[in-house]
N, C-alpha and C positions, 0 to 999 in steps of 0.2 A: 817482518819483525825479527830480532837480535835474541838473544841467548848470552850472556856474558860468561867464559869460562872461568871469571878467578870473581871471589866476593868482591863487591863496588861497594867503595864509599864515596861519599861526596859531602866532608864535613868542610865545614869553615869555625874556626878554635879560636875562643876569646876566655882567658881564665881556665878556669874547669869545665867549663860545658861544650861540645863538641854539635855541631850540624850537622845531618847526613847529606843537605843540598849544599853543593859544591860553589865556591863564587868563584874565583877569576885563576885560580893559583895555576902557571902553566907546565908547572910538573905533574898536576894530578890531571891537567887535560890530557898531556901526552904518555902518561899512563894508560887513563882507561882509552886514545887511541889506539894504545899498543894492541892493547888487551882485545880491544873490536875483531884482530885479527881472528881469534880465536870465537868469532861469532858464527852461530848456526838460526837461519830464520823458522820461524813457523810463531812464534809468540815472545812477544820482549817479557824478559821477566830479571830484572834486576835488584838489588838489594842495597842499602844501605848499613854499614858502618864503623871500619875498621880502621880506615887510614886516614889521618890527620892531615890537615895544608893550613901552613901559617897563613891566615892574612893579617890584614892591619888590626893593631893591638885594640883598638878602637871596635866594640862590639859595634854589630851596623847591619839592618836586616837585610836579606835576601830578596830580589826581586824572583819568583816562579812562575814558569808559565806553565800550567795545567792545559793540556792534549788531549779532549776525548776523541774518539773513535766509537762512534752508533752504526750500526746497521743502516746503510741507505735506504730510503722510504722505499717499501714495499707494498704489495697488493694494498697489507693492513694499515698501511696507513692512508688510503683515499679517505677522500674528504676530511684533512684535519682541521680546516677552518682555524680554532682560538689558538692552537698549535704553530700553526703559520703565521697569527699576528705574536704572539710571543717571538718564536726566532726572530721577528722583523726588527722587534723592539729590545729584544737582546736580553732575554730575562727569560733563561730554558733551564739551566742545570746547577745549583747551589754546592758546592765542594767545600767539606771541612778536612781537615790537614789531623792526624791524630798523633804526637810525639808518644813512642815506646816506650818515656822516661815519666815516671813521677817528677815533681816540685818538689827539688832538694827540701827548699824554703818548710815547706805546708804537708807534705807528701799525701797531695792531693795530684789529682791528672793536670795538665798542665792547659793551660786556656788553648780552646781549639782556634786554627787559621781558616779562615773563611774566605769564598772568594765565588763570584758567578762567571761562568763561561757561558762563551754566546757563537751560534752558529757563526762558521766563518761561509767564505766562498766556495770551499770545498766541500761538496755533498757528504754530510754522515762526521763532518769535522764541528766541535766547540775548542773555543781555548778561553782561559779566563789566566789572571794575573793575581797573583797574591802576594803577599809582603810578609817573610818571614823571620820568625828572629834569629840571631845566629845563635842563642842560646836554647832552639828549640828540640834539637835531638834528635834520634832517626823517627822520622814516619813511620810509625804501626802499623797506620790504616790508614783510609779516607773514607769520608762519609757520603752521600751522594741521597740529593734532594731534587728528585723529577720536578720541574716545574709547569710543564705540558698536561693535558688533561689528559692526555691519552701515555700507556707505556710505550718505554723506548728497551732497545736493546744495545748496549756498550759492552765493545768488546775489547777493550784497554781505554788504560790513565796513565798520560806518560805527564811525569814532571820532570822541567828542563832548565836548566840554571841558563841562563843569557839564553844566546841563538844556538849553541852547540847540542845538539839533540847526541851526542854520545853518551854527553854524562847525564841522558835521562835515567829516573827513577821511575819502572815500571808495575803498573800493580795487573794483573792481568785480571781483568773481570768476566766475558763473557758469560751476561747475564743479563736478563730482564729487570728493568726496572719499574714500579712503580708510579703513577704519579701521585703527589702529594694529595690530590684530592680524592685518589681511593683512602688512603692511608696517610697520613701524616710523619710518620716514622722515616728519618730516610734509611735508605742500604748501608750496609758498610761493608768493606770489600780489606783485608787484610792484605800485607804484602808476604812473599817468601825470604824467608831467613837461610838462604841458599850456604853461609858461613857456617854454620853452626856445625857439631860433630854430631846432635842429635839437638830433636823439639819434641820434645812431648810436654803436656801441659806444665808441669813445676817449672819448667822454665819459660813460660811464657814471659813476653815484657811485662813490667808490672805495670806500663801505661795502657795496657790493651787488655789487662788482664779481664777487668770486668765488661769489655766489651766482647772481649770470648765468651763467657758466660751468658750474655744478655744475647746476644747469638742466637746460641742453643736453644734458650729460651724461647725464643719468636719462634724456631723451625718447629718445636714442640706444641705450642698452642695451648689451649687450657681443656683441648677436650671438648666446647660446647659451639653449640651455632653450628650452621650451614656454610661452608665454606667457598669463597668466590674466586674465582677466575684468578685474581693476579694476588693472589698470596701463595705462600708458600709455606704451608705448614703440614708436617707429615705426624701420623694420627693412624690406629689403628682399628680396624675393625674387621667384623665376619663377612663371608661373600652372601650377604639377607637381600642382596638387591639385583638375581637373577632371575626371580619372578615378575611377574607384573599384573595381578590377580585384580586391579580396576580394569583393567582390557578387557581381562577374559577371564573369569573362575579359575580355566582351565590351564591356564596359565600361571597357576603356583608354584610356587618349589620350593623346596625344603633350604630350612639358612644352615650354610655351611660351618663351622666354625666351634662346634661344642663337642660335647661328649656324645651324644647321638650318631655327629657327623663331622669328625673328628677336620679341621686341614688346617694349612697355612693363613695367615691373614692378609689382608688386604688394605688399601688405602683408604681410609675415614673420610665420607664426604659431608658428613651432616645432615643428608636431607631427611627431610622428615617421614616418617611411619604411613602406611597407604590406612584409610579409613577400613577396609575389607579384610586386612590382617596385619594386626599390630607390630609385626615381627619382619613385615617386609618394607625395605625401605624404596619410597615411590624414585621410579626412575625419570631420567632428566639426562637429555642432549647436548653438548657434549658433557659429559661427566671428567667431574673437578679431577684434576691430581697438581701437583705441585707446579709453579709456571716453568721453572727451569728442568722441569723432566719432560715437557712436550716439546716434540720436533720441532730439526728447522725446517726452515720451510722447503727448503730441496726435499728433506725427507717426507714431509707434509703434504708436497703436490704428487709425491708418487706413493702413498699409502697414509689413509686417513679415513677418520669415517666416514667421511662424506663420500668417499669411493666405496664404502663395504656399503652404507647403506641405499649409495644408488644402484652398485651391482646386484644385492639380495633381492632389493625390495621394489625396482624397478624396474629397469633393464631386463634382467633375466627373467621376469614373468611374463614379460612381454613378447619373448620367444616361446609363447607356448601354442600360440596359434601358427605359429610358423612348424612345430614339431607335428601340428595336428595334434595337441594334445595327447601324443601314443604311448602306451604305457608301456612299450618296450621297445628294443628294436630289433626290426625283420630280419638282421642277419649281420654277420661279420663287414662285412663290404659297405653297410650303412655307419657303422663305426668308424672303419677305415674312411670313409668319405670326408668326416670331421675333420681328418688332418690332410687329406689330398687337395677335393674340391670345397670344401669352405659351404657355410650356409650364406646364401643371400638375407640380406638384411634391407627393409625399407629404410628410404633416408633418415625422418626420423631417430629409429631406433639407431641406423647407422652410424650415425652423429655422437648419440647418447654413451655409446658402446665406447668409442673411440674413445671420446675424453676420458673415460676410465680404464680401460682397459688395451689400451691400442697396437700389442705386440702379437695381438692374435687378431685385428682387422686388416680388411688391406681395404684400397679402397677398385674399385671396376673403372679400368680404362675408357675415357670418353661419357663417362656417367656419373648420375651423385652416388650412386648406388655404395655400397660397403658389402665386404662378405666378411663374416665371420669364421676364420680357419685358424684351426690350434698349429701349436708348432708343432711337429713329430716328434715326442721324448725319446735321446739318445739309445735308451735301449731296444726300443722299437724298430728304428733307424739304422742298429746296427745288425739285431735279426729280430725280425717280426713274428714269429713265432717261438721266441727263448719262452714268452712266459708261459706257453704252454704247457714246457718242457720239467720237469720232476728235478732236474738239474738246476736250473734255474729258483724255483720253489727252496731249495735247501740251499743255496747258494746264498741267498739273500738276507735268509739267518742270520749271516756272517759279514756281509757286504753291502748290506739295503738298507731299508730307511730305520729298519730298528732291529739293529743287528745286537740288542742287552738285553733279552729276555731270554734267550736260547738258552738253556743251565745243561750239566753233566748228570747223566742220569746216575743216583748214588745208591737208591735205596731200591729193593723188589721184593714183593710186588707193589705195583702201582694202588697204592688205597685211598680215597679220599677224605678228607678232614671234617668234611661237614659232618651234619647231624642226620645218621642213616633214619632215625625215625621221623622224619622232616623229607628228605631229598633221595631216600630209598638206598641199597645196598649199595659198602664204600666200593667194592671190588672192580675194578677196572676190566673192562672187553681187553686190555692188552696183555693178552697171556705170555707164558714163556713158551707155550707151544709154536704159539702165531709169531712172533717173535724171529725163536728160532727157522721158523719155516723161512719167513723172508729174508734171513741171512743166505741160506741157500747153503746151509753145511759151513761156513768159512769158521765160523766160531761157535761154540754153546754160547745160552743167555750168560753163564758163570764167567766165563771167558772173555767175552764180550767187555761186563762192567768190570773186570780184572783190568783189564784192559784200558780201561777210561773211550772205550770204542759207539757207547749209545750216548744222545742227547735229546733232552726234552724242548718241547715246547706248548707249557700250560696254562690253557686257558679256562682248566675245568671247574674249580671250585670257585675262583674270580667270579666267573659267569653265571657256573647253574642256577642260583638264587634267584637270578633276574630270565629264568627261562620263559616263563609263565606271564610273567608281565612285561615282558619285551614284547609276546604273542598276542596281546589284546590290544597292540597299538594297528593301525590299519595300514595293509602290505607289510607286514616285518614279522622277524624269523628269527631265532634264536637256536643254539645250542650250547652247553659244557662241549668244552675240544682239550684233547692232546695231541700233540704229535710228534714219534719219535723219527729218528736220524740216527744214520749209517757212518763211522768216520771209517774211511777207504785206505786202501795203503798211500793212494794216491796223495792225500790232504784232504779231499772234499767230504764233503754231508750226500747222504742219498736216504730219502723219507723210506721209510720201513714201513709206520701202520699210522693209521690216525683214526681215533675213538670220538664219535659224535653219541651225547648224552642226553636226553630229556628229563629230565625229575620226577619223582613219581608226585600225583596231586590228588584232588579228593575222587576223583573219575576215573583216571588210569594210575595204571602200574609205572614204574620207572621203564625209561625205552634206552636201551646202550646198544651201538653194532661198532666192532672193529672194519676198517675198510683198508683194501691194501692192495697194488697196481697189480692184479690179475693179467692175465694175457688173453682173456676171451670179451667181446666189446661191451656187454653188460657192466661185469666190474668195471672196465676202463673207464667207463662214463659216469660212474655210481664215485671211483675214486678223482674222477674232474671236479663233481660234485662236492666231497668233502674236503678235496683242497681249497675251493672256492669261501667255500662257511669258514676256514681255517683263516685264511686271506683276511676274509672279512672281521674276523674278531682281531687277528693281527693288527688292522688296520684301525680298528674303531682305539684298542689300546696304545696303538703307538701315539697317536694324533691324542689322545684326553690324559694320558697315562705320562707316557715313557716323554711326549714333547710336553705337554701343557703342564700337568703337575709338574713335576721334575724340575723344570726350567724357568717359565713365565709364571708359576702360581710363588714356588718355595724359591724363588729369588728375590720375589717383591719387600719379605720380610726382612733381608739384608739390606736393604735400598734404605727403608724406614729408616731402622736403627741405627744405621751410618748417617743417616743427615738428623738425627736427634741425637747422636750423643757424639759424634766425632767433629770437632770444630774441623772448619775448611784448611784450619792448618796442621791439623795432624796428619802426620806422613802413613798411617794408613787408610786415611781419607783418601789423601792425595794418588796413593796407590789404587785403590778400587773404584775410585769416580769412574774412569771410563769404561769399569766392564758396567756401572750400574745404570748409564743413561738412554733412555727411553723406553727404558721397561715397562714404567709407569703406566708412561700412554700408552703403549701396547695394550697392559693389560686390560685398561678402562675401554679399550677401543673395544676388546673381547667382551667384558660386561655387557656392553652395550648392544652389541652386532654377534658375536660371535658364540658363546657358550650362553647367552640367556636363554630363555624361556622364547622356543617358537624362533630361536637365532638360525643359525649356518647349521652348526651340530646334530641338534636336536632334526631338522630337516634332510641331511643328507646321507646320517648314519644310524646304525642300524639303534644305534640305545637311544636314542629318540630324547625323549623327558628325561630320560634316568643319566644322559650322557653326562652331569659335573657328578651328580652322585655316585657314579661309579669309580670314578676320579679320588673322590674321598674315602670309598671302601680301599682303594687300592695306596693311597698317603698312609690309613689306618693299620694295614696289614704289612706293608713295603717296605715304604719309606723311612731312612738311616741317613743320620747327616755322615755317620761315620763312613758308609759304605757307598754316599756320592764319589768318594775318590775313586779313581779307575783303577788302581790296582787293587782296592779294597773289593771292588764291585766285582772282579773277573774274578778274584779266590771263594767269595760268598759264590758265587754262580757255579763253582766248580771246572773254572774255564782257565781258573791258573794256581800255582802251589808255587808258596815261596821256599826257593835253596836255602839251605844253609849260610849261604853268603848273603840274605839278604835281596837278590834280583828275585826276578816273577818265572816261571817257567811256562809258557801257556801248554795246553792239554790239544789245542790246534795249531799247527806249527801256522798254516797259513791261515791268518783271523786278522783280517786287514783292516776292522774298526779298533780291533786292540793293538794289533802293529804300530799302524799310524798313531792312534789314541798315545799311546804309550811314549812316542818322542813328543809330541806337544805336551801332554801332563811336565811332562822330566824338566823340558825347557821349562813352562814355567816354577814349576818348583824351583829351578838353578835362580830365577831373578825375583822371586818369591824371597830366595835365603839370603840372597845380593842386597836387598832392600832392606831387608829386616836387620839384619847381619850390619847396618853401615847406622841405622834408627837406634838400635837397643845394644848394649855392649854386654848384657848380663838378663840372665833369666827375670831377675830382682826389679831390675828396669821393665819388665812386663807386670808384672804382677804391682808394681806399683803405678802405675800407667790408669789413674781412675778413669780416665774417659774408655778406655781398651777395655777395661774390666766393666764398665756402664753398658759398652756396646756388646758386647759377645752374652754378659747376662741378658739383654733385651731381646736378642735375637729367639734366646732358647726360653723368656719366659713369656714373652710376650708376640713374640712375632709369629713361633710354633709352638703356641701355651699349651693346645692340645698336647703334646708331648713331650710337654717341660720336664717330666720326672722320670722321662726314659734314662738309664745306664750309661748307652753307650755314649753320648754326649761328650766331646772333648772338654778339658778342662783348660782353658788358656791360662798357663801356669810357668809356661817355659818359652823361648825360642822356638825349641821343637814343634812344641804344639803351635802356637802362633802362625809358625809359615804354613801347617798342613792344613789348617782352618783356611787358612788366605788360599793354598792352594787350590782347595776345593771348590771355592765361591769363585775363584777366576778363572777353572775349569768349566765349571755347569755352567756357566755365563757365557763362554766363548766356543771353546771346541765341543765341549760336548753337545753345545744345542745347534751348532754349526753339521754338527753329525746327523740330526734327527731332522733340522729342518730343511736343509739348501738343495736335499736331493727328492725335497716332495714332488716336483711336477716331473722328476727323470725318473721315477719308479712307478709315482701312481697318477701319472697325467694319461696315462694308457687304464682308463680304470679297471679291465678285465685282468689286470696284472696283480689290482691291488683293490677289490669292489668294497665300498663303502656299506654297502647292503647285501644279503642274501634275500630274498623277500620269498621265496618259498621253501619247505621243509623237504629233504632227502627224501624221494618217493618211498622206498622201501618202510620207511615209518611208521606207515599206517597202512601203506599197502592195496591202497583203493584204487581201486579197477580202471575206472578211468583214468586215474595219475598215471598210474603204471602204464598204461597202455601208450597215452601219449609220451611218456619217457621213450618206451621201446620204441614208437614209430619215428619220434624227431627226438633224438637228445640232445642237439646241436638245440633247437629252439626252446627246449627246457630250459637250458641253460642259461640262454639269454632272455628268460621271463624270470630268472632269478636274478640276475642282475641290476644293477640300478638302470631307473626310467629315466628316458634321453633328459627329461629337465634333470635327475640327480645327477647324471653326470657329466653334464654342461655345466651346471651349476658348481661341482666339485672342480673337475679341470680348468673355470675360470678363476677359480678363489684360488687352488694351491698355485696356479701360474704367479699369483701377487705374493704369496708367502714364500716361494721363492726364490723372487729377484733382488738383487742387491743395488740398494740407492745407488747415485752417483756422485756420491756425497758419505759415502759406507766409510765405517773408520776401521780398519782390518788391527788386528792386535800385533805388534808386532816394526807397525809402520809408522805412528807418528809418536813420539813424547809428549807427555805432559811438562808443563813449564816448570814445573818444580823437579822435575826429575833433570833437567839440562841445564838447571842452575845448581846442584850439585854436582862437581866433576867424578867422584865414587860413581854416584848414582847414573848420569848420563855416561859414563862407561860400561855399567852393567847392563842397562839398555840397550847398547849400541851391541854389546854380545850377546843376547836376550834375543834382537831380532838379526844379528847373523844366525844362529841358531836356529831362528825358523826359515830363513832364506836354505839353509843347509835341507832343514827337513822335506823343504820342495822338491831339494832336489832328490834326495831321496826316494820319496815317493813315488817321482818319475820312473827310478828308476826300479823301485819293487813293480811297479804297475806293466815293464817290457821286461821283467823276468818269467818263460815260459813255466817255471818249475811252482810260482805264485798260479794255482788253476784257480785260487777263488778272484782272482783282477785280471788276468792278461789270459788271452783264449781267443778261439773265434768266434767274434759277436757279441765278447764280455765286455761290459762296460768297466774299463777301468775305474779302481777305486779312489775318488779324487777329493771325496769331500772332504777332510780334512787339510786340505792343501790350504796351506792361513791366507793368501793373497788370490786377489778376482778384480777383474772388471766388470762395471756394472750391469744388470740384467740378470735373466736366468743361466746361471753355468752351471751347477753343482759344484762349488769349489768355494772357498773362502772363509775365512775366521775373520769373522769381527769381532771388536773386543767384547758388544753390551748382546743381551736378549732384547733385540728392535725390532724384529718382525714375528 
C-alpha cells in the first residue's frame, strides 16, 4: 500500500462545482505519478481536493471503480454456506459514496452514490462500479452495507478513475464489519483530510458533519440491553462481575467501583443480575467488549482465552498426578530439574500442552511421548545462585520487575498510619539503634537521611489490615513488611533491616521483630526467611498493583472515552488509537480467567479472595493521574528533585528503570508536542475543541468517577497541559507497562527469586517447639515448605511464560505509522524523528548496559537491563515496547 506525500485531488470542473474523482485529464495523471515517487507502503491513504483539471465543458458523470480488500477467509469463516452462494451470485457488499459538500441548491446533503461490489477472482478482492456526477464534490465518506450473513473484515476502499490505480482515493478501514442481518445500519468509514493545516470538529465538512455525530452516537449506545458480539458500543461500568456466587457462595466478591471500593471502570456488557445477588453481574464466555478491540487472529492464536482457560483449568490439573500431588518440593535439585530434565508427560496431556503452550514442550526422540521443560530465565543462566545473594535482592529495586515502589527514606521514626487501637502500637521494630548498627559506623541515622543515603520499601500499612484474613484462607501467611536499603559509595542498594508485623486481634498482642543479616547461621536463615515474605508481598503487589491497576484496569477508561467522544477523525483520536488497541480484550480475558473469583490470582498468590480488592485499597490510597508521569513519580517517591533549570536530578545516579524510563518519556513528549504543535496553533484552539473538552471531562468524571473531585487532576486548558495529558496515557500504555511486564518469566520464572506465596509464618513468632526445632535441624527444607507447591509453581511459570511473550504480529511504538500521520508531511516528519529517536535510545542502552561503572546492569552474572529497549522479536526476550497494553 502507498502513502501519498503532497494532498491528491482528483477533480473534474464543470461550472462551480469541482470532483474530487479524477477523469482522464493527463497533467493531473502525470502529476500524482510524479508524486508516487514520494510513496511509502504500509496503508494507502490518500485524500481529495485541491487541484482542478479542466475537462470537457459539458458536465458528464464519472465512471468509479470501487476496490475492496477483506481479510482472506480464515479458520472463522468455515462453513459459510449462504455466504458463498452470495459471492457466487454477486450480491456481497452495498457502497454509498458520501460528498463533503452540502446542495448549493437545498443546503441539504447531496443524494448518496450507490453501487454493489462483487467478489472478483482474487481471494479477499470486491470491485463494484459507480457513476458519478462530476458535480458531486470530495468524498467525505463511504458507507458500507455487509450483505453476507456472516461479518467480514475490510481492510481498505480504494476508488479508481479508469484503470489507473495512482489516482486511487483511499479510505483506509481496517475493520469489522457487520452483516446487515445483525444490524441493518451500514458502517461508515471516513476519509483523511491529509491537506488541512488542522481538523478539529468546527471544521468538519458540512456534508459529513452529521454523520460525525451520528457516529459517536452509535459507539455510545443508550446504555440498555445485553450487548452482542459484533457491535461496537463502548459503555461504562463497575468491575460487579468478578464473582460468581450461582457456582459457589463462596465465590462472591465484592463490586468494585463505588465509594466503599473506590477504582477505575470498566467495559458495559449488559448481562443481566445473578438471582443470589443482585449486584453481581452473571458471567458469560467470551465476555462482549467492542468488535474492533478484539485481536487478530495471529494475536488470537497465540494468547486467548481459550488458552488461559485450557491451561488453568485443564491441562495443569492434570499434572497433578504426575507431581504425586506433593505439597512441596524435596530440595533444590528437584526445582533445578524443571529446567534441566523436563517432566515427562503422557501423550495425551502431551498433545494438550503443546497446542497451548509449546516453548516449554519438546517432544522425546522415536516416541509420542512430550516432556514438559521450562526454559532457564536468563538470570538463573547467567548465575544461579544471584538470587540468593542480598545484592541481588536490593538490586532489583532498581532493575526488576517493579523497580516504582522503592521511595527515599524522609521522615524518622518510622510510625504507622493506621489505627493503633485497631492494629496495635504505630512504632516501628526499625530503631535508630538497629539502624545504626548495620551501617557499621560509616554514617549516624542523621547522616545517613542528610544524606538522601536510606531507602524504603513499604509494604506495612498496605498490608496489615488483611493480616488476619489472609490467615484464615488454607496454606497462606501473611505479614505488614518494611525494608530498608543501603546507598553505597559505590551506586548500589545493600538491605540494612526488614520489620515483619502481625496486628494485634481479639487473642493476641501485636507481634513486630526487626531481622537483619547476622553472621551466625540462625539469623542467616531467620533473615532468608524474611526476605522471602518481603519477595512475596513484592510480588503479589507488583502483579495486582504496580502492573494490573496502573496499566490494564486505569487505561481501559481512556479506551472508552476516546471512542465515545473522539470521532475517528480527530487527530487525537488518530494519535492514541494505537497505544489503545487490545486492551479491551485483555482486560475481559482477565475478568474472565484471570483476576475473578477462584481465577489464576486468587489461586497462586498469597491474597487469595482479597487479590482485586487489595488492588482497589491501593487506586484509593495511591493512585494520581498527575504522578503517572515518570518524572512526576521519581520526585513524589523522593528518587529525584528538580534543578533549577528545570531537568530531574535523580538521588541514584545508577537507577536504570528511571535512566532508560526517562529517554522514552522525553521522546515521546518531543512527538507528543510535534503533533499537537502542527493540530492546535493556540491554547484557544483546545479549549474550544468540544469533542477534546467531552473527552478529557469523561475520562475524570466518568471513567475514574471514584475520584472525580480529586485537586490534582489537569485541566486541559492549554497546549501545555494537552501534550502532558497525551504524554501520560502513551507512557502507561507503552514503556511503562513494557517495564512491569516483559521481564516477568526473566525475574520470576525461577519462582524462589520471586515466590508468589509464603505459606508458613517466621518460626520465631510464636516460637513452638516443634517449629523451632525443625527450623534448626533443616532450614534449607523450612524454607522450601514455605514456598509455593510444585502445582503453584508450574502453574505460575507457565502463565508468566505467556504474559511474557511477544506476538509475531507485536506492533512495537516507534515502528510503524498510522495513515494519517504519513498523509500529513509535518506529521510524518515528526514521526520519522520520533522513531530515530528510539533507534538512538537502543543504542544507548546498549551501551549503559557494557559500562562497568553502571554496577546496577553490567557486572558478573548481572542481567543487563534491557527492558525498556522499544524494539524485539517475537517470543520471550525481555526487551520491547509496544505501542498498546495487549498482554
Amino acid at each position: 500500500m502507498i502513502h501519498l506525500k503532497q494532498p491528491l485531488v482528483l477533480s473534474a470542473q464543470t461550472g462551480n462545482f469541482a470532483s474530487p474523482l479524477l477523469a482522464t485529464a493527463t497533467a493531473a495523471t502525470s502529476r500524482l505519478r510524479k508524486a508516487s515517487g514520494h510513496l511509502r507502503s504500509r496503508w494507502i491513504c490518500c485524500l481529495s481536493t485541491d487541484v482542478s483539471t479542466s475537462v470537457a465543458a459539458k458536465e458528464r458523470p464519472l465512471t468509479v471503480t470501487a476496490i475492496i480488500t477483506a481479510q482472506a477467509p480464515s479458520s472463522m469463516y468455515l462453513s459459510r454456506g449462504i455466504d458463498d452462494l452470495q459471492d457466487l451470485f454477486g450480491k456481497t457488499l452495498l457502497l454509498e459514496l458520501v460528498s463533503s459538500e452540502l446542495d448549493p441548491r437545498t443546503g441539504e446533503e447531496k443524494e448518496k452514490v450507490k453501487g454493489l461490489a462483487r467478489m472478483t477472482r482474487k481471494e479477499g478482492t470486491y470491485e463494484g462500479k459507480m457513476s458519478v456526477p462530476a458535480s458531486f464534490g470530495p468524498v467525505g465518506a463511504v458507507l458500507v452495507e455487509n450483505q453476507h450473513h456472516r461479518e467480514m473484515f475490510i481492510k481498505d476502499i480504494k476508488l479508481v478513475i479508469g484503470r489507473d490505480e495512482s489516482t486511487a482515493v483511499t479510505f483506509d478501514v481496517a475493520s469489522w464489519v457487520h452483516s446487515k442481518f445483525d444490524n441493518p445500519e451500514p458502517r461508515v468509514f471516513f476519509t483523511i483530510r491529509s491537506y488541512l493545516p488542522s481538523y478539529l470538529p468546527s471544521q468538519t465538512p458540512t456534508g459529513i458533519e452529521a454523520l460525525r455525530k451520528k457516529e459517536l452516537e452509535t459507539l455510545r449506545g443508550d446504555g440498555h440491553g445485553e450487548r452482542k458480539f459484533h457491535e461496537r458500543v463502548y459503555d461504562y461500568d463497575t468491575y460487579n462481575d468478578l464473582g460468581d456466587p450461582e457456582q459457589d457462595i463462596q465465590h462472591k466478591r465484592p463490586v468494585l467501583g463505588n465509594e466503599e471500593h473506590p477504582y477505575p471502570r470498566r467495559c458495559r456488557t449488559g448481562r443481566p443480575m445473578t438471582m443470589l445477588d443482585p449486584k453481581t453481574e452473571k458471567r458469560s464466555s467470551p465476555v462482549y467488549v467492542p468488535r474492533d478491540e478484539q485481536f487478530s487472529d495471529v494475536k488470537g492464536k497465540n494468547f486467548s482465552a481459550t488458552t488461559m482457560k485450557s491451561l488453568l483449568h485443564s491441562i495443569l490439573p492434570s499434572l497433578g498426578s504426575l507431581l504425586n500431588n506433593s505439597e512441596c518440593f524435596s530440595g533444590f535439585p528437584e526445582i533445578d530439574a524443571l529446567y534441566r530434565d523436563g517432566m515427562p508427560l503422557p501423550v495425551d496431556v502431551g498433545n494438550s500442552f503443546n497446542n497451548v503452550f509449546s516453548r516449554a514442550v519438546r517432544k522425546i526422540k522415536y516416541t509420542r511421548e512430550h516432556v514438559l521443560r521450562f526454559e532457564l530465565p536468563q538470570m538463573i543462566e547467567r548465575d544461579r545462585f544471584s538470587w540468593f545473594g542480598d545484592e541481588e535482592f536490593a538490586r532489583q529495586t532498581l532493575a526488576g520487575l517493579n523497580p516504582n515502589c522503592i521511595r527515599l527514606l524522609m521522615e524518622f521514626p518510622i510510625v504507622s498510619k493506621l489505627d493503633a487501637a485497631v492494629y496495635g502500637p504505630p512504632e516501628s521494630a526499625l530503631t535508630k539503634e538497629l539502624l545504626e548498627k548495620t551501617m557499621k559506623g560509616l554514617l549516624t541515622l542523621d547522616e545517613a537521611l542528610e544524606e538522601k543515603r536510606l531507602f524504603l520499601l513499604d509494604y506495612h500499612d498496605m498490608f496489615l489490615p488483611y493480616v488476619h484474613k489472609v490467615r484464615e484462607l488454607p496454606d497462606m501467611t501473611l505479614y505488614g513488611s518494611r525494608a530498608v536499603f543501603f546507598l553505597t559509595d559505590e551506586g548500589t542498594l545493600t538491605p540494612l533491616a526488614i520489620e515483619l508485623t502481625r496486628p494485634q486481634s481479639p487473642t493476641k498482642p501485636q507481634w513486630k521483630r526487626a531481622f537483619t543479616h547476622a553472621p551466625d547461621a540462625t539469623e542467616k536463615w531467620l533473615w532468608m526467611l524474611a526476605k522471602a515474605h518481603v519477595l512475596t508481598h513484592d510480588s503479589a503487589y507488583h502483579q495486582l498493583v504496580t502492573h494490573w491497576m496502573r496499566t490494564h484496569a486505569c487505561a481501559e477508561p481512556y479506551i472508552i472515552a476516546t471512542n465515545r467522544q473522539l470521532s475517528r477523525m480527530h487527530p487525537v483520536y488518530r494519535l492514541l488509537h494505537p497505544h489503545l488497541r487490545y486492551t479491551m480484550e485483555i482486560n475481559a480475558m482477565a475478568r474472565d480467567r484471570l483476576i475473578n473469583a477462584d481465577g489464576f490470582f486468587e489461586g497462586t498468590y498469597w491474597s487469595g479472595r482479597y487479590s482485586v480488592e487489595l488492588s482497589s485499597v491501593a487506586y484509593d490510597a495511591t493512585w494520581q493521574f498527575n504522578t503517572e508521569a515518570l518524572p512526576e513519580d521519581l520526585v513524589s517517591r523522593g528518587l529525584a528533585v528538580r534543578r533549577d533549570d528545570g531537568e530531574l536530578e535523580l538521588a541514584i545516579k545508577d537507577y536504570p528503570y528511571a535512566n532508560d524510563g526517562l529517554l522514552i518519556w522525553n521522546a515521546i513528549k518531543e512527538w507528543a508536542s510535534d503533533y499537537v504543535d502542527f493540530y492546535y496553533k493556540s491554547d484557544e484552539d483546545v479549549t474550544g475543541d468540544e469533542e477534546l473538552q467531552a473527552w478529557w471531562e469523561e475520562v475524570r468524571t466518568k471513567g475514574h468517577a471514584d475520584k472525580k473531585d480529586e485537586p490534582w487532576w489537569p485541566v486541559c486548558d492549554s497546549k501545555d497541559n494537552l501534550i502532558q495529558v497525551l504524554n501520560i496515557i502513551m507512557w502507561v500504555t507503552s514503556g511503562y507497562h513494557a517495564a512491569v511486564n516483559f521481564g516477568l518469566y526473566e525475574y520470576a520464572g525461577y519462582f524462589p527469586n520471586r515466590p508468589t506465596v509464603v505459606r508458613k509464618k517466621i518460626p520465631v513468632e510464636e516460637n513452638r517447639e516443634e517449629e523451632m526445632n525443625k527450623f534448626m535441624a533443616r532450614p534449607e527444607e523450612f524454607l522450601l515448605e514455605s514456598l509455593p507447591s510444585p502445582m503453584q509453581a508450574i502453574k505460575t511459570m507457565a502463565t508468566l511464560d505467556i504474559f511474557s511473550s511477544h506476538s509475531p504480529d507485536e506492533e512495537y511504538m516507534g515502528e510503524y505509522a498510522e495513515p494519517a500521520w504519513l498523509a500529513e508531511p509535518v506529521v510524518k516528519a515528526a514521526f520519522h524523528k520520533f522513531s530515530g529517536r528510539l533507534k538512538a535510545v537502543e543504542r544507548t542502552i546498549d551501551e549503559r548496559n557494557r559500562n562497568p561503572e553502571n554496577m546496577n546492569r553490567c557486572g558478573a552474572g548481572i542481567v543487563p537491563y534491557e527492558l525498556l529497549k522499544p524494539f524485539s522479536e517475537p517470543g520471550v526476550t525481555g526487551m520491547g515496547i509496544p505501542n498498546s497494553v495487549s498482554i
